[in-house]
TITIRO-490247 format. One record per residue (C-alpha): x, y, z; residue in three letters. Coordinates in pm, whole numbers, m for minus. Example, Ala and Ser with C-alpha at 12.3 -4.5 7.8 and 13.67 -1.06 7.14 Angstrom:
2
c1_c2_c3_residuo
1230_m450_780_ALA
1367_m106_714_SER
% end
This chain:
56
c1_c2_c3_residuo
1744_m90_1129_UNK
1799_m15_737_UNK
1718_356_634_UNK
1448_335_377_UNK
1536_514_22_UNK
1298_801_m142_UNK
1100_489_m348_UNK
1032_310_m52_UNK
839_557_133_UNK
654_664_m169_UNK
544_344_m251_UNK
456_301_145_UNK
201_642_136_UNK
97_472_m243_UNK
m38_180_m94_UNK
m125_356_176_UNK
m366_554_m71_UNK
m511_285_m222_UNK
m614_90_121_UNK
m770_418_237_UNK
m922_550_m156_UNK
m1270_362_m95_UNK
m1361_558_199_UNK
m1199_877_15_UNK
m1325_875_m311_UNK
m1642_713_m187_UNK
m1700_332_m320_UNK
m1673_194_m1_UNK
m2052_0_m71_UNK
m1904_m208_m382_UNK
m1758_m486_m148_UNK
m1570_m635_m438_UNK
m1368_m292_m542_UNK
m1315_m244_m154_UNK
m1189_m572_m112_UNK
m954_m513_m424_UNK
m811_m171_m259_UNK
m789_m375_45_UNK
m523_m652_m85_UNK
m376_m455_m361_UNK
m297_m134_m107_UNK
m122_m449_151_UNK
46_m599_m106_UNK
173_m317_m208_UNK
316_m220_96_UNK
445_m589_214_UNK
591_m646_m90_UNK
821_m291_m38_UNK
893_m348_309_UNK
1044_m694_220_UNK
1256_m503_m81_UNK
1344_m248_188_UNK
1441_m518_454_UNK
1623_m732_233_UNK
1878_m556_72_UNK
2209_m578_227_UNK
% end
């Protein structure tokens, strides 16, 4: 397994924020901000794991 560098866990806990923030910061009964937290926070975090597993 690759060790992950300083960016790629911050990013990870980032998105990680944003997935969780409607529940947090309490918006969780606009569906259509929800769902935006929702995709952008996993996007966010796919898109750094495949950085993280792709280098060589």
């Amino acid at each position: 397994m690759k060790k992950f560098e300083w960016n790629h866990w911050l990013m990870i806990v980032l998105g990680g924020w944003i997935v969780l923030s409607p529940w947090m910061l309490g918006f969780y009964e606009l569906n259509l901000a929800v769902w935006n937290a929702l995709l952008v926070g996993c996007v966010i975090i796919l898109a750094t794991l495949w950085d993280a597993f792709s280098r060589e």
